[in-house]
C-alpha positions, 0 to 999 in steps of 0.5 A: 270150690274154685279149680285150684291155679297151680299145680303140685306135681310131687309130694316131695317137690318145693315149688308149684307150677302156676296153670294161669298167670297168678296175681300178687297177693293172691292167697293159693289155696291149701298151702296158706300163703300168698304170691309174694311177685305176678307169677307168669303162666306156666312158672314156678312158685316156692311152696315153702321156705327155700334157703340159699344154696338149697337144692329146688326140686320139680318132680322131686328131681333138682333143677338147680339151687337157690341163688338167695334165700326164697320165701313161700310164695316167691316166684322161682325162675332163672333169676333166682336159680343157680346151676351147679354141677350134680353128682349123678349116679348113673346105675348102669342098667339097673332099672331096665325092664323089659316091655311087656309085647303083645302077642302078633294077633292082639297088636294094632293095625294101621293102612301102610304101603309095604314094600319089597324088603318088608319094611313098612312105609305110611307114605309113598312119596318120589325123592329127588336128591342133590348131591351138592347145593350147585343142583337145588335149583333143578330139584326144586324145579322138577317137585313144582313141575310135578304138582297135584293137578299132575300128579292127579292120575296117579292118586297113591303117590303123596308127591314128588319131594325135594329134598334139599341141603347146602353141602357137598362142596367146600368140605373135606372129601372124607371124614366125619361130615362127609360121611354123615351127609352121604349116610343122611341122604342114603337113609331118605334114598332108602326110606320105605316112604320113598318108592323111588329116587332121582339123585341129581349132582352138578359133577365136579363137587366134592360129593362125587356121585359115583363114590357117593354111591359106591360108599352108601351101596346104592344101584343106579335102575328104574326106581333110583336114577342119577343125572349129572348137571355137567354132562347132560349139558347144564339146567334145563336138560337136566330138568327135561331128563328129570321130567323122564325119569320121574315120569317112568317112575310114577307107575310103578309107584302107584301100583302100590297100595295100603293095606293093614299093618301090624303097629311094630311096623311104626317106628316115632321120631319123638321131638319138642320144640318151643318148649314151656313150663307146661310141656313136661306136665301135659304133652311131653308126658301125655306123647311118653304113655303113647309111646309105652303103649307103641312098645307094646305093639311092637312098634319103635319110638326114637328120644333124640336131640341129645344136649336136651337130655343133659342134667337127666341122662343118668335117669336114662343109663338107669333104664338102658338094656346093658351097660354098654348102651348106658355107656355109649349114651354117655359117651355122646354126651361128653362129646357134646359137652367137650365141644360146647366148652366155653361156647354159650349154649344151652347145655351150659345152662342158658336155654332160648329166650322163648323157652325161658319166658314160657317158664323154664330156667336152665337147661336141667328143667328143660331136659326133665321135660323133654325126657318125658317124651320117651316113657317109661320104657327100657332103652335098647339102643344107642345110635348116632346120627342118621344110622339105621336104626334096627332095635325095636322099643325105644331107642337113643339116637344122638342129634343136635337139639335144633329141631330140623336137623334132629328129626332128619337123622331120625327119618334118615334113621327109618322114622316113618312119623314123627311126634313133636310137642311144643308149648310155645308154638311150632309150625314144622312139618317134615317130609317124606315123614308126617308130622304130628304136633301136640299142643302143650296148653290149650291157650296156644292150641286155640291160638295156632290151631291151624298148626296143631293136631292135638290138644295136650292141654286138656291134662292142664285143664283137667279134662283128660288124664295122661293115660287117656292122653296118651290113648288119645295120641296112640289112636291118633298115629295110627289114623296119621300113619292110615293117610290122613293129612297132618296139620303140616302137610295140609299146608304143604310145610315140610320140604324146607326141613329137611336139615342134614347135620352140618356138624356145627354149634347147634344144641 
């Protein structure tokens, strides 16, 4: 028998998913209709008579109503699917079970660089900061001067990063934006992947160094020096003093080295990206078992990118540790929906035009997807962006959904790895966190295989279970957070992503 093109994800559902693109009239098996339209790979398809107003459901949760009546084999998508507001029950902590740990001795083990505090690095990168735009030029400078031909002496140092923004400078001197890039570029300063930091400013911005660190408590010494552009006596003596600086550094930098680790140590930014009709059937729910699997080692996962979580969060508030953590949850997200009112984003329901023609309708579908990615763990914490994060399991932290901006308050926060499904295709990486990309369909895993660290569509194709999947991305962390490249870093992407939120229209 012919391997079925569709698939039925829940008894209860009324649409199927089409696992290839499915001609007209072709007569899907065991249901007794045919397509009524072309159905596009990765969209949906009515399993049944749908009647106008009437609640579609995928993975027998609604994402949306009926704008006409559909017949049986009708392709269902964003131009026959209506959002309307759905009465939610938020069940405040009632689904909240605590993770099963393993004992200390039974956890896994990964080779990473510990430092003084006890916290636990997966790489060892040297940090040059700005405090303002008006210095990038010099940073960038320093990380090129300090290429891999010398840097060839010092091999447990994984580079000389820059780390570059656009602020600091035509902005109120206090408040929330000030105060979330400070607390952005203090939690990279402190990153246990960072063993040491050059902090550059101009002098005259808005960012004062001297407060800048006076608020985030940081000490000026050997490993974290500060050189001002202004008094130093402009570009290039300040790059001759950056050259020093880092050089005295490099040392001490490389006198450290791997060893093993206990897996409670890792802490998972999760990300996704590029989103299709496929990512909440194969990697968001595939990369979900691996972090249930990393809860019970102890280790920290991290669900972000909050307006993409709009439609399930009170699927989220069910599985939170107390009220009170549902209701912070919440809390961010009516601050979102408060500043998008009116606005054409997509926690209003349209979502990009790529995620849109890999399949998905609206925005509810796109965040049953994207929740999948947190597993089926409670949730201990909710923080906002680029806060430090403490609790270990999985936690919440409020970020934008534009994927740079998110995953640097999740590294500001302490990840020291990010994981980010796509289906469409994305060629991000991040520094001084690597990144894992996990394919969501074989198609786009051969096509861009030289961006993709993991095949997820092996779920799709049937090869591979989500368990296994997910034991397949587990082992595949651990080999990361050991030292081995990612895709992304074997290319050297990753310096350009680093994206301090500029509080803005980003979801």
């Amino acid at each position: 028998m012919r391997a079925s093109p569709t698939i039925q994800l829940d008894i209860a559902d009324n649409v199927i998913v089409a696992k290839q693109p499915i001609e007209k009239g072709y007569m899907l098996q065991g249901l007794d209709i045919a397509t009524l339209d072309d159905i596009p790979q990765g969209h949906k398809i009515a399993a049944r008579p749908i009647a106008k107003g009437e609640a579609v459901l995928k993975y027998n949760t609604i994402i949306g109503y009926a704008g006409e009546d559909i017949a049986p084999g009708k392709w269902v998508h964003s131009h026959n699917l209506n959002i309307d507001t759905i009465d939610k029950d938020y069940r405040f902590a009632q689904d909240y079970v605590a993770a099963d740990i393993l004992p200390a001795k039974e956890r896994a083990k990964f080779m990473g660089y510990v430092r003084k505090d006890g916290r636990v690095g997966t790489r060892n990168h040297i940090g040059i900061f700005v405090t303002v735009n008006c210095s990038a030029t010099v940073a960038r400078k320093l990380s090129r001067y300090f290429d891999a031909e010398r840097l060839a002496d010092y091999p447990n140092v994984d580079g000389v990063t820059a780390f570059i923004h656009h602020q600091g400078c035509g902005m109120e001197m206090t408040g929330e934006p000030m105060d979330l890039l400070r607390r952005t570029l203090s939690g990279y300063i402190r990153h246990p992947n960072i063993a040491g930091a050059v902090v550059l400013s101009l002098g005259c911005e808005r960012n004062n160094v001297k407060s800048f660190m006076e608020q985030e408590s940081l000490q000026a010494g050997k490993m974290l020096q500060v050189i001002t552009m202004q008094e130093t006596g402009g570009t290039m003596t300040a790059f001759e003093a950056g050259k020093t600086a880092i050089k005295q550094m490099l040392a001490e930098a490389n006198d450290i080295h791997r060893q093993p680790c206990s897996a409670e140590h890792l802490m998972i930014g999760l990300q996704c990206g590029g989103s299709d009709g496929f990512s909440g059937l194969s990697a968001n729910p595939a990369l979900g078992r691996a972090v249930d699997i990393l809860v019970t080692h102890g280790g920290t996962a991290i669900l972000s990118e909050t307006p993409e979580l709009y439609g399930v969060e009170h699927t989220l508030t069910a599985r939170a540790k107390t009220p009170e953590i549902g209701q912070k949850f919440i809390d961010r997200m009516n601050w979102w929906l408060e500043y998008n009112a009116g606005r054409d984003t997509q926690i209003n329901g349209r979502v990009s035009p790529g995620n849109n023609a890999g399949g998905i309708a609206n925005i509810i579908e796109k965040s049953l997807g994207g929740a999948k990615k947190g597993g089926s763990t409670g949730i201990n914490a909710v923080y906002e962006y680029a806060r430090p994060v403490s609790e270990n399991g999985l936690v919440i932290m409020d970020t934008p959904g534009y994927d740079p901006v998110s995953a640097t308050g999740q590294i500001a926060g302490g990840a020291n790895l990010i994981c980010f499904t796509t289906g469409r295709g994305s060629c991000f990486g991040s520094y001084p966190a690597p990144t894992i990309k996990l394919a969501s369909n074989s198609a786009m895993f051969t096509r861009m295989t030289g961006d993709m660290d993991i095949n997820c569509g092996e779920v799709i194709d049937g090869s591979k279970t989500l368990d296994e999947m997910g034991a397949e991305i587990f082992d595949h962390i651990l080999t990361i957070a050991s030292g081995k490249a990612s895709k992304s870093e074997q290319m050297e992407v990753g310096e350009d992503e680093f994206v301090p939120w500029q509080i803005g229209v980003l979801a």
